[in-house]
Structure formats: structure tokens, C-alpha cells
C-alpha positions in Angstrom: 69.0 118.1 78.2 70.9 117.1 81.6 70.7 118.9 84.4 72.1 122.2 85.6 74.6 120.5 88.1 75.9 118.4 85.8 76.3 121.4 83.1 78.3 123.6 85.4 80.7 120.9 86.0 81.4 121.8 89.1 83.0 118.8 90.1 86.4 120.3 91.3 88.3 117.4 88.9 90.4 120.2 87.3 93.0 120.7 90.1 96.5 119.4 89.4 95.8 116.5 91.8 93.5 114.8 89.3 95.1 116.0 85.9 98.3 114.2 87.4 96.3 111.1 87.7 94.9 111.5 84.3 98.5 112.2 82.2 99.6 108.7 84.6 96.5 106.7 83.7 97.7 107.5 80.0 101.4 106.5 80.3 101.3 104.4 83.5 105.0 102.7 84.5 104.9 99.0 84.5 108.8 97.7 84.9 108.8 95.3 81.7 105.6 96.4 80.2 106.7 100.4 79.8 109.5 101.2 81.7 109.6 104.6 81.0 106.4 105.5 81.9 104.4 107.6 84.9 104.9 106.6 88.4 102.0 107.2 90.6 103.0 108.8 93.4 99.6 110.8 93.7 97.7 107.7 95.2 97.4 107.1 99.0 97.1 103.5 98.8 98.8 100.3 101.4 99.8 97.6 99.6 102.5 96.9 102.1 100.8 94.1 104.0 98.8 92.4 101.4 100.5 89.3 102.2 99.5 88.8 106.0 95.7 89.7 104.6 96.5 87.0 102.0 97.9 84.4 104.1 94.9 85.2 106.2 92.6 84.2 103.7 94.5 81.3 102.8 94.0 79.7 106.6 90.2 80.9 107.0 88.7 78.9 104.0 85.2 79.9 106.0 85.2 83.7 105.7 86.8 83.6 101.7 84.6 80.5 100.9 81.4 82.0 102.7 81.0 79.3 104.6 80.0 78.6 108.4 81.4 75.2 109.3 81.6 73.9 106.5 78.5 74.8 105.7 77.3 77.8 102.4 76.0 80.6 104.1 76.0 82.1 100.1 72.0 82.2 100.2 71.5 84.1 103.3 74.3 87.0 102.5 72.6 87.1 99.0 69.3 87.8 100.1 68.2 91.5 101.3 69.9 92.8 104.1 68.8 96.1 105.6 70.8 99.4 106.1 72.3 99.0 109.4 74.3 96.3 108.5 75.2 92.7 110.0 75.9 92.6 113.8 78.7 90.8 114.0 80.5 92.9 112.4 79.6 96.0 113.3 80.5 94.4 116.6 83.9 93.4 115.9 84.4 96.9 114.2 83.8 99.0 117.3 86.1 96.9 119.4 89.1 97.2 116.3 88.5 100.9 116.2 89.0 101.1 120.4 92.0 99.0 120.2 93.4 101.5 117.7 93.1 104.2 120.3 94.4 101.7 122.6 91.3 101.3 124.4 91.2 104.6 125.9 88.1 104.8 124.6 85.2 102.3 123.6 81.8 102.3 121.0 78.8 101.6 121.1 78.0 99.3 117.6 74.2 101.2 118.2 75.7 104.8 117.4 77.7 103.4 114.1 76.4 103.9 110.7 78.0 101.9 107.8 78.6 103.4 104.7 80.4 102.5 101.3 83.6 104.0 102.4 85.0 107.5 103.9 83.9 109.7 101.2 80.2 108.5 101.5 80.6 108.8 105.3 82.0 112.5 104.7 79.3 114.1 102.1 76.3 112.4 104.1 77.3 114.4 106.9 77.5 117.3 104.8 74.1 116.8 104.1 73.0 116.0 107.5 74.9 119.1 108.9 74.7 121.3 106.6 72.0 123.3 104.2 73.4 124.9 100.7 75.3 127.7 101.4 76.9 126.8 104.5 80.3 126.7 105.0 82.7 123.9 107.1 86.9 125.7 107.7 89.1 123.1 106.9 92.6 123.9 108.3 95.3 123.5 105.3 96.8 121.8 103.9 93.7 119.8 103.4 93.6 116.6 101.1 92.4 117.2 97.4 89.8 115.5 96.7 87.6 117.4 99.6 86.9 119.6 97.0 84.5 117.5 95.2 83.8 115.1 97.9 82.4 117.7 100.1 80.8 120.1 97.8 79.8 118.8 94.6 76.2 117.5 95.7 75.5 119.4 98.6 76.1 122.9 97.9 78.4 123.0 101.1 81.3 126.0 101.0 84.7 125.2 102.3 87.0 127.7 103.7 90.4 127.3 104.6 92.0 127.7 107.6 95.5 128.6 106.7 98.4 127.1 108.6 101.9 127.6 108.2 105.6 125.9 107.8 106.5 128.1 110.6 104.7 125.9 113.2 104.8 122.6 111.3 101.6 123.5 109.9 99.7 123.2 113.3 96.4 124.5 114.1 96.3 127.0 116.3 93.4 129.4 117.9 94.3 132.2 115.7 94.2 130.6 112.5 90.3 128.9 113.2 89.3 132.7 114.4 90.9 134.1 111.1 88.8 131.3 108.8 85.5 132.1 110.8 86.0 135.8 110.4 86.8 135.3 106.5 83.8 133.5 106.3 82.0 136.1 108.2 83.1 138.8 105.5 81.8 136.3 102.8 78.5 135.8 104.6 78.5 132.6 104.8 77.0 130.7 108.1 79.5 128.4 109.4 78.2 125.1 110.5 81.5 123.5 111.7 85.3 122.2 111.1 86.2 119.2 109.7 90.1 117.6 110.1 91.8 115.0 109.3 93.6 113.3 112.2 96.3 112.2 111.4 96.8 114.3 108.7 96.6 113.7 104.6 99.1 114.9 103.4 101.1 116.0 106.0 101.2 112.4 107.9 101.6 114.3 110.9 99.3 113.7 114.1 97.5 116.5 116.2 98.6 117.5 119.3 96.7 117.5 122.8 96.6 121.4 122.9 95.7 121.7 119.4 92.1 119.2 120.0 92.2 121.3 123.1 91.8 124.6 120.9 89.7 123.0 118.4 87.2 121.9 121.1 87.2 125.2 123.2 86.5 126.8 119.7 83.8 124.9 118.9 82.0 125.3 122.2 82.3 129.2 121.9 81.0 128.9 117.9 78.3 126.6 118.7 79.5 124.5 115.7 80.1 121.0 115.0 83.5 119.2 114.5 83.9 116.2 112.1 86.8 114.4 112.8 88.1 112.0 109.7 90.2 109.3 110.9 90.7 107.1 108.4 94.6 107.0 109.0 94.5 106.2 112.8 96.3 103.0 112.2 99.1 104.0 110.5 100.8 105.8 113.4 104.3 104.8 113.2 106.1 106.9 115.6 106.0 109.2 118.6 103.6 111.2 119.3 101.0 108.4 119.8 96.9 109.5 118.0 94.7 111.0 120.3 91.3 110.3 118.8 88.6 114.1 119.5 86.4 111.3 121.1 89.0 110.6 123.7 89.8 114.3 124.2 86.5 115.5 124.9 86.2 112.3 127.6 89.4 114.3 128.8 87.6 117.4 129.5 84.7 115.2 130.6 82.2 117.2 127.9 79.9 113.5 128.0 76.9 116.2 129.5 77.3 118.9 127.1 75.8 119.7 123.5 79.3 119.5 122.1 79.0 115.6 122.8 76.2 115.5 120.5 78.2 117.7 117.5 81.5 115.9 117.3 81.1 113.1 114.9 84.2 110.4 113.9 84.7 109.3 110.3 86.4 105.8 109.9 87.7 103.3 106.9 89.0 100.0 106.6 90.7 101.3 103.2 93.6 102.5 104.4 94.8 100.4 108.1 93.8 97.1 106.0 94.4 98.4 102.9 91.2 97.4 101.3 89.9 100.4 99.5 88.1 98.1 96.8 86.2 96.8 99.8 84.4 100.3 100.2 84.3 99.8 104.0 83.6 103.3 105.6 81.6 104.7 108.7 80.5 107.5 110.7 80.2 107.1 114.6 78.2 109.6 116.6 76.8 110.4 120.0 73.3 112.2 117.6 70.7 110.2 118.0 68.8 112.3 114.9 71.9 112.2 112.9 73.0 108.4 113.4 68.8 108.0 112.2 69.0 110.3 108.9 72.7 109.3 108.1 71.6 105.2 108.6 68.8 106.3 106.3 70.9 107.6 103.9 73.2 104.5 103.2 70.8 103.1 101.5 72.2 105.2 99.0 75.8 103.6 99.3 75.8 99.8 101.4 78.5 97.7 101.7 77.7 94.3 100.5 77.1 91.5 103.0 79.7 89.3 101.6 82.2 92.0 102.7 80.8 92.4 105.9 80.9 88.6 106.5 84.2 88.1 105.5 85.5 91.3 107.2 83.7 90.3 110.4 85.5 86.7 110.3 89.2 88.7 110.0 88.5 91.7 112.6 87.0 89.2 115.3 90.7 86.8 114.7 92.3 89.1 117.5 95.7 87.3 117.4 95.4 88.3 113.5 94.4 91.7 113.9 96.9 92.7 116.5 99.9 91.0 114.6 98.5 92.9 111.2 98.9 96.5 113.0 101.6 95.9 114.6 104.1 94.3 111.4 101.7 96.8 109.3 103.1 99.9 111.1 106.9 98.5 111.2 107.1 98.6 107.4 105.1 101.8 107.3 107.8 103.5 109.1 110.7 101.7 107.1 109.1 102.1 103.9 109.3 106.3 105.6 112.7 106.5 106.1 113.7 104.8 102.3 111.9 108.0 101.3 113.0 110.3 103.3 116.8 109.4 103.4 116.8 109.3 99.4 115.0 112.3 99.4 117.6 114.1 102.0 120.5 112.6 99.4 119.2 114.4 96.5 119.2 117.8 98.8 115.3 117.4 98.9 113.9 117.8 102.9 110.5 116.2 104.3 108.0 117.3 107.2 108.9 115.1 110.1 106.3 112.6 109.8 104.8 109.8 111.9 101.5 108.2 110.4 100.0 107.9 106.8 101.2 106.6 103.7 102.8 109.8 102.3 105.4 112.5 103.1 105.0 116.3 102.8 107.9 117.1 101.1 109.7 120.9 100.8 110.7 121.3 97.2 110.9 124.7 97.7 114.6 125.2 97.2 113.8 124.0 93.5 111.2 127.1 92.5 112.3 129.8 90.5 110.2 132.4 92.1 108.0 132.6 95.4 104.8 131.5 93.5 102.2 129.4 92.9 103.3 129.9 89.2 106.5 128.4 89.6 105.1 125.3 92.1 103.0 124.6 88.5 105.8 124.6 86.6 107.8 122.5 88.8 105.1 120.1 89.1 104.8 120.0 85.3 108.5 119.3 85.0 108.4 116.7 87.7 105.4 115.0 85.7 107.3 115.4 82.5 111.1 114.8 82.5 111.4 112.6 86.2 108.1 110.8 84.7 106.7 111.3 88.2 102.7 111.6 89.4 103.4 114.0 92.9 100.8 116.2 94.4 101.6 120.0 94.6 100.4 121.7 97.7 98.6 124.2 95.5 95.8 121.3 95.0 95.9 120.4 98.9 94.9 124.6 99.2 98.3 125.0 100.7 99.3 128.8 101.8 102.9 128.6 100.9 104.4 127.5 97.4 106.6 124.6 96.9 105.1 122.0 99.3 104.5 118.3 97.5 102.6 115.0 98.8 104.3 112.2 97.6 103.1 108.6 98.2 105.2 105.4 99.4 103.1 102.9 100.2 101.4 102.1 96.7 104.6 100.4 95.1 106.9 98.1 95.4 110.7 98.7 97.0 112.2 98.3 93.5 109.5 101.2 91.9 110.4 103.2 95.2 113.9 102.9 94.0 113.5 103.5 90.6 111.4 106.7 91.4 114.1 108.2 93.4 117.1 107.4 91.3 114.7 110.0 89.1 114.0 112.0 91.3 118.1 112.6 92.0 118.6 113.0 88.2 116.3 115.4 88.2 117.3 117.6 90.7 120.6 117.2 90.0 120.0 118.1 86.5 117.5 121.5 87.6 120.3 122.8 90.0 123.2 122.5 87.5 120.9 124.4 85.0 119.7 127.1 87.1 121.6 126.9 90.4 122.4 130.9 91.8 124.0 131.8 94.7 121.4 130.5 97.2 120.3 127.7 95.6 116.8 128.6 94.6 116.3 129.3 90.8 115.3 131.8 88.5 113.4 132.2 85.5 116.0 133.1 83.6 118.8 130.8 84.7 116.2 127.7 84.0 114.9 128.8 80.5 111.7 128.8 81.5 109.2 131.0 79.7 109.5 134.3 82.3 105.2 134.9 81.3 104.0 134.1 84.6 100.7 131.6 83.3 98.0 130.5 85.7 96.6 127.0 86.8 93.7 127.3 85.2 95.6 128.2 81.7 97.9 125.8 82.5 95.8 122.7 82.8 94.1 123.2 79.4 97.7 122.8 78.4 97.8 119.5 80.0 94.7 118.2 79.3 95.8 118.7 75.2 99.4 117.4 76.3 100.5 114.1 74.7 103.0 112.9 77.1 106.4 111.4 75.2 108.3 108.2 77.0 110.6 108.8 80.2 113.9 108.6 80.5 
């Protein structure tokens, strides 16, 4: 018999954000191999500057060799290594995350715990936080897989904290009070708020006044804030990141207990692009959490070879600033190729300026104002364009119609391919079920008018054998 967490399978893998992946992973695109197949454009990935990292590598036979000088240093990375990690580069990982934030702000390598990559940073402080039962507000839309990541093993209860198109989605004082009076109602004891900075999936930054607002609400709640930042080196365009560690040195909080419940989540997967190298972290100013959460990663280490060899390429300086720098120009061009063939086939986009992703307004395409009709988009999108996007509906998005879609894990010539697709099949939607102003209708499309839910839905899918796309 296996155990009862196991057997209630709660495990939050039956949004549309993971059947998408599944139906792709069944019919994935290759352009000789299947041309007609799934594109992923679910999967916040960089492969845009594997070719610096490479030609990196080729000139530092040392770090990919694991060699000092000429010299193996094979046995001593093989042996045991304890949980707080090697120095060096724990070191050199401080300083890369401060020039990020363009040194407004500096670590200490003594108050950074290592961990096999964000979402092992992420749950540990669940559980170092947080007892079953307790709640974290998450301010929507939030990425997907938080849903598992954060509550699977640790009992933890998310509650959303509902923003809106109206503002561009921004957090604001009266949304948090709204969440943490919703949670009130459901008795649940709120323990904090966690955000992503810049955002996934709306690849937007946050604002001054809204960390100002987040922190002046966390000081009335007594509550923590967890801020993940996995995407601070994406930034492409104006507004520059503003990290919460350098807006509470702005209020000059250093001396209060907030200082010691605001706690920084941080990845290599995403500015380097090296997810495979499971390179995550938490950084705090808690002395007792820093000692659990170290603790803890014993549970999840990232190898020494990794370390060595990213310890060699972070302390190359010249490298690391050329990286960021060429890393962020195609970042933004690869940005505008989406959003300008988007804007062509009447589709519109979030104005954007970090991450690897757009939030895009497909609104205009729904038959009705529903979550209903975002799930039967999606499922049209997945099945005639042969396309893998994200519906807000998985991201716990408030208003219907909202997708993530992904740039950065393809080539130009799949980008391409994907939105001459895309065009076809909006082109192909409106001339079915075009009226007067522009949005659809049941009727008009020839879709079945029984309104179905999600959860019907995606045992549909799961049974679905997807047919070749054309």
C-alpha cells in the first residue's frame, strides 16, 4: 500500500499548464523529423546565448576539464563535500547577484544557502515558514507550477491575490487587504506573500510604490515576504529591477524584524540558462532559517563539479558582464519578433520588459466572457495551430483570455514557423465566427454551445490522440 499523499494525488499536474506539456511531449515538432508536430511554447527556457556559454567553455579547458593548472582536481570534487557548498563560488555568486542589481546592494556568501535549483529553494521555505494549514497570497497571475511546487509536501495553502488588466496587473494595497481578508473568512493563518519579481508570466517588473505597499503591508501583518527572483537578469528594458532587498535598504528597515522575514530566491537556470545545472538559492538576513534551510539541502545539493565549473565562469568578470549584456540585447529582439507578428495577426501583448515570455490578450478570440471558452480556445490553439501556450486560467488569472507564450526556447526559424500558425489560425477563427465586434460566439464558431468545465475537459485530453498539424 503507498502512502496517503501519494493516493490523493494531490500533485496539482492536472492544470492545462502540464496537460499541454504532455499532448507536446507526445507529438513534439522537430523541422525534418515531424514537421507537423507540437511547438512548445509552454516552456520558460534561454537557449539564446548558449553559444557565448559555449565558446566560454571552449577557452577555459580548466573549469570544463576539472582541472587547476593543468593539474585533475577530479578526486577532490568527487569526494564528500558538505551542505554549505564550496567557497569560491558561493563567493563569486554573491558578487554576480549584486552586479545584477547594479551593486546597489551587496551579500554576504555567510547568509546564502545553496539548493538544487529555485523550486527546492521555494518549498524549503515553505517548510521553514510555514506549518500545514497555513496560507502564503500570491498576487495573480502567478506561474503554474506554484501549485505543486509549494503545496504538494508541505501542506501550505495558497490564496490569490487578484490583480487586474485594468492596472497592468499591478499590485496594489487593496488587492493584498482583499486576499488576507479572504483568507481570514477561510480561517486560514497567513504566514506571508510570496512574488515573483520580475514577473512569470507577465515579464513585467514591479514598481517602487508597489515594494513600497508590499513592505508597509507586511510590517502591519507581521508576515514574511519571499521574493523569487530568478528572472532578474533578463531585464531588457525601462523600468530598471529593483530587488525587495534594496527597497527595504531604501526605507532603511536594516534594525527592524521585517529585515529578518524578507527572504530572496535566486537561479542560475534562467540568466545563464542552465536549468540542467540545478543551480538555485535562498539568501536571508535569519540566522535560524539560513541554519534549518542549509540543513535541509542535504536533501537537494548541487554537485561539486557544478559548483567548480560555475565558480571558474562567474569569477571571469569580463565574461560575465559581456554574457548579460549581449544576453539581454537578443532577449529584447527576440521580444519584439513576437510581439510585432503577434500585433500583424490582430493579436496584442502586455508591454513587457524582462523574462522569456509575453502575456498575451487573446481575448478578442473567445466566444463568451469565460473560463469555458479560454479552454476551448486553448484546446483549438493546441489542436489545429499545433501550438503548446499557457492559458491564464492555469496561472489563476482573474480575467479569461489571457495566454503565456514562450520565445526564448527555440530557434528564430521555429519562432517563425509558430507565428505563420498562429496568423492562419486567427485568420481562419475570425472568418468563421467574426460578428460585429470582433469577439465570437458559440454559435457563429460551431462550437458545442454545452458550457463543459476544466476538470471535464482535461479527461478529454488526457484520452485525446492528437492527429499531425498542418
Amino acid at each position: 500500500m503507498l502512502s496517503k499523499k501519494l493516493r490523493l494525488d494531490a500533485h496539482e499536474e492536472d492544470s492545462s499548464y502540464f496537460l499541454g506539456w504532455k499532448e507536446y511531449e507526445k507529438n513534439a515538432y522537430d523541422d525534418v523529423q515531424n514537421a507537423s508536430g507540437i511547438i512548445q511554447m509552454g516552456l520558460a527556457e534561454n537557449q539564446l546565448s548558449f553559444d557565448l556559454i559555449e565558446a566560454w567553455l571552449a577557452s577555459n579547458q580548466d573549469a570544463a576539464k576539472l582541472t587547476k593548472n593543468g593539474e585533475s582536481v577530479f578526486r577532490e570534487l568527487a569526494l564528500f563535500q558538505d551542505y554549505h557548498g564550496l567557497p569560491d563560488f558561493k563567493n563569486v555568486l554573491v558578487d554576480f547577484m549584486a552586479e545584477i542589481r547594479r551593486n546597489k546592494i551587496s551579500f554576504d556568501p555567510r547568509k546564502l544557502v545553496l539548493m538544487g535549483g529555485a523550486t527546492s529553494a521555494n518549498e524549503t521555505l515553505m517548510f521553514c515558514i510555514a506549518d500545514p494549514g497555513d496560507a502564503f497570497l500570491l498576487p495573480t497571475p502567478y506561474y503554474p507550477g506554484f501549485d505543486r511546487d509549494l503545496k504538494w509536501r508541505t501542506g501550505v495553502e495558497l490564496v490569490p491575490v487578484h490583480c487586474s488588466s485594468l492596472n497592468g496587473f499591478k499590485v496594489t494595497k487593496f488587492s493584498l487587504e482583499e486576499a488576507y481578508q479572504q483568507a481570514q473568512k477561510l480561517s486560514l493563518n497567513v504566514k506571508g506573500v510570496l512574488i515573483t519579481n520580475p514577473s512569470n508570466p507577465l515579464g513585467t517588473t514591479m514598481s517602487h510604490d508597489e515594494l513600497e505597499e508590499l513592505i508597509t503591508f507586511a510590517i502591519a501583518k507581521k508576515i514574511h515576504i519571499i521574493s523569487d527572483e530568478i528572472y532578474s537578469g533578463t531585464v531588457f528594458d525601462h523600468p530598471s529591477f529593483i530587488s525587495i532587498m534594496e527597497a527595504l535598504l531604501d526605507r532603511k528597515l536594516e534594525e527592524t524584524e521585517l529585515w529578518n522575514r524578507v527572504h530572496v530566491v535566486y537561479s542560475l537556470s534562467k540568466d545563464l540558462g542552465v536549468p540542467g545545472f540545478r543551480v538555485g538559492m535562498i539568501y536571508s538576513n535569519n540566522e535560524a532559517l539560513v541554519s534549518a534551510a542549509t540543513k535541509m539541502s542535504s536533501f537537494g545539493l548541487i554537485s561539486s563539479q557544478t559548483q567548480y565549473l560555475l565558480s571558474k565562469l562567474l569569477s571571469d568578470k569580463k565574461f560575465t558582464r559581456n554574457y548579460m549584456k549581449e544576453n539581454r540585447k537578443r532577449l529584447k529582439a527576440r521580444r519584439e519578433m513576437l510581439v510585432t507578428a503577434l500585433r500583424e495577426a490582430g493579436i496584442e501583448c502586455l508591454k513587457s520588459n524582462a523574462g522569456l515570455f509575453c502575456w498575451v490578450d487573446m481575448r478578442n478570440l473567445l466566444s463568451s466572457n469565460t473560463f469555458d471558452a479560454e479552454v476551448e480556445l486553448w484546446k483549438k490553439i493546441l489542436r489545429e495551430a499545433g501550438l503548446n501556450v499557457s492559458p491564464g486560467a492555469s496561472c489563476h488569472c482573474s480575467e479569461p483570455g489571457w495566454f503565456r507564450i514562450c520565445f526564448a526556447n527555440m530557434s528564430e526559424e521555429t519562432l517563425n514557423v509558430s507565428m505563420q500558425r498562429m496568423k492562419a489560425f486567427v485568420e481562419k477563427t475570425t472568418q468563421q465566427c467574426r460578428r460585429g465586434g470582433g469577439r465570437v460566439t458559440h454559435q457563429e464558431s460551431g462550437c458545442n454551445s454545452r458550457r463543459r468545465s476544466l476538470s471535464n475537459w482535461v479527461l478529454n485530453l488526457c484520452s485525446y490522440d492528437s492527429e499531425p498539424y498542418r
